[in-house]
N, C-alpha and C positions, 0 to 999 in steps of 0.2 A: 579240689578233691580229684579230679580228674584227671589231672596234672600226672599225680601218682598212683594210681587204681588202688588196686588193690590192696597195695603196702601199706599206703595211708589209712585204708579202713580199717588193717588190723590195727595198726599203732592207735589209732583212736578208741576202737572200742576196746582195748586192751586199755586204754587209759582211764576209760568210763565204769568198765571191773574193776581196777585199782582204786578209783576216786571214791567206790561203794565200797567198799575192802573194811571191817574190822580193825583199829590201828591195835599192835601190838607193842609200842612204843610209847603210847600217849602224846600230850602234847598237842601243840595244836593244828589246826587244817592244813595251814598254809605251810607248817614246816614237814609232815607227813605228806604235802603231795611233791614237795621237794626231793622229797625223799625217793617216792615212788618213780619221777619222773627221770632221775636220776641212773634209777636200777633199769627203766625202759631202754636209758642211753646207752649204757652197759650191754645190755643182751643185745641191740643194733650192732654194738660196736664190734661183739661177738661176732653174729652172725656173719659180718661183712670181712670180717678177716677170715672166714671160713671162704667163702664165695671169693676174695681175693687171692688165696691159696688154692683154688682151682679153677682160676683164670678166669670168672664170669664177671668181668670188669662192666658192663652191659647193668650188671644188676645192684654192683655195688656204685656206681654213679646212682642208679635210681634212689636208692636207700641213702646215700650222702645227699644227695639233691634236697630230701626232704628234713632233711638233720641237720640243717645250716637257717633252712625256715625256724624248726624247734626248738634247736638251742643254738641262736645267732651270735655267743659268746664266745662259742669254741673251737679255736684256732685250727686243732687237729683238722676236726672237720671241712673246717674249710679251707685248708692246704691241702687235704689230702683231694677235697674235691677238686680244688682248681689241677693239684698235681693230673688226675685223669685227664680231667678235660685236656689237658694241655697234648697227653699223651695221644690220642685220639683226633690231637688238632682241630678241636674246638675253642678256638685261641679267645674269642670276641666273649664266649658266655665263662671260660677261666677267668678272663681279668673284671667281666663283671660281678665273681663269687671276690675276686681280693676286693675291689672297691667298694665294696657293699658291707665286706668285713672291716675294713678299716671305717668308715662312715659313721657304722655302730658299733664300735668299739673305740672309740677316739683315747680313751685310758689307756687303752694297752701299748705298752713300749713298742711293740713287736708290732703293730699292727698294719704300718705299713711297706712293712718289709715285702711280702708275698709280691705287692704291687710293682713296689721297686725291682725286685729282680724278675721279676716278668719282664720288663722294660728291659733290662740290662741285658735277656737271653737273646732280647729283639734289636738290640744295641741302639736301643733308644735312651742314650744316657744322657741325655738336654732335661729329660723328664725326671730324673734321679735326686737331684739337691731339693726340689722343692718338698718333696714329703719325706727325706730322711735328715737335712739339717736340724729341724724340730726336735727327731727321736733322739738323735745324739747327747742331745741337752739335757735329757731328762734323767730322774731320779726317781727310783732304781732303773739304772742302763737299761739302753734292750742288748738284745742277745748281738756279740761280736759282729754275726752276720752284716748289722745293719752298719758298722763301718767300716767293714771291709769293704763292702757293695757301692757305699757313697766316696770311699778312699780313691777305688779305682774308677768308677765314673767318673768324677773329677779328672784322674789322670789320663784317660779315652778321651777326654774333652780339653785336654791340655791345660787343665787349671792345676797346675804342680803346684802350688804355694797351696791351694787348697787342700788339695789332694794329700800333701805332707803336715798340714793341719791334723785331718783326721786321724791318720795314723798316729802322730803325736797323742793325740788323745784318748785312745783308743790303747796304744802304751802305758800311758797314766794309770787304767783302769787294770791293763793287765801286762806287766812289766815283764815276765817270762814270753809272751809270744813271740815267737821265733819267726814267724812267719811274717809277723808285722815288721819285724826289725826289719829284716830283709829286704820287705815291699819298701819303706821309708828310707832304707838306704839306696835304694834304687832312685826312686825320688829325686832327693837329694842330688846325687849324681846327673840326671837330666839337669836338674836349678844350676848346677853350678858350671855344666857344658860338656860333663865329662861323658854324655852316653850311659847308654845301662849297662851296668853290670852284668856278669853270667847267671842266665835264669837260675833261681832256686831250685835246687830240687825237690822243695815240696811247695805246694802251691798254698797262699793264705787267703 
């Protein structure tokens, strides 16, 4: 509690009013405090977009910091927390908000994506294959990101059969990306000696 002064005593006794609350809904405890706890997330999430719209980044760390303990599900939150920290070059407790999300959250597609491209800003791309080969595998996909990130990692790392793996697969999924073709023909072109081609004009 100390951690968070003040913010945490209201968020809790505001949770202790709600818990005693009259349900107007019916139904049972456990799905009314879901419910409640829910609408608590909401007016946070309010709030902090108010205070990030006039620049008190200071306070909206404070209020994410504690919103990643409450609801340790939720990606937002904890992108957007790592996102500040990183802003503010708090590098060591960002990549501890991604690891900590991916940990507990091992279901989520997406989950270690955040991790991975933290690594990748830091071009530590040795680290990339081990927690995004996994995601790529799964069903339902995670989000493109996550093989675009492991497409060019690989390629940083000179693993181009790899690297034009992904892309291939990543194609598969979504046939229209223009940007992937490009990356993949670029590829390509390194595999068979030919140099890269002229950079794209939009980046994938």
């Amino acid at each position: 509690m100390r951690r968070f002064g003040r913010l945490a005593a209201l968020l809790f006794a505001l949770a202790g009013l709600l818990s005693g609350a009259p349900s107007s809904q019916g139904g049972s405890d456990d799905v009314r405090m879901k419910y409640l706890w829910s609408q608590i997330r909401d007016r946070l999430q309010q709030q902090n977009d108010i205070w990030f719209d006039v620049g008190d980044f200071p306070r909206c760390i404070q209020t994410l910091r504690l919103m990643v303990v409450v609801y340790p599900g939720d990606y937002q939150n904890a992108t957007n927390l790592g996102w500040l920290l990183e802003s503010i070059e708090e590098d060591d407790e960002a990549l501890s908000v991604y690891i900590r999300y991916r940990n507990q959250n091992p279901e989520d597609p997406d989950g270690a994506w955040p991790e991975a491209n933290f690594y990748f800003q830091k071009k530590a791309f040795a680290k990339i294959p081990s927690l995004l080969e996994s995601a790529i595998k799964r069903r339902p996909a995670p989000h493109p990101n996550t093989f675009r990130t492991l497409a060019h990692a690989y390629e940083r790392l000179g693993l181009l059969k790899d690297s034009k793996r992904v892309w291939e697969a990543l194609l598969a999924l979504t046939p229209n990306d223009g940007a992937a073709k490009r990356n993949l023909e670029r590829v390509n072109s390194k595999i068979s000696g030919g140099g890269s081609p002229p950079p794209a004009r939009t980046r994938g």
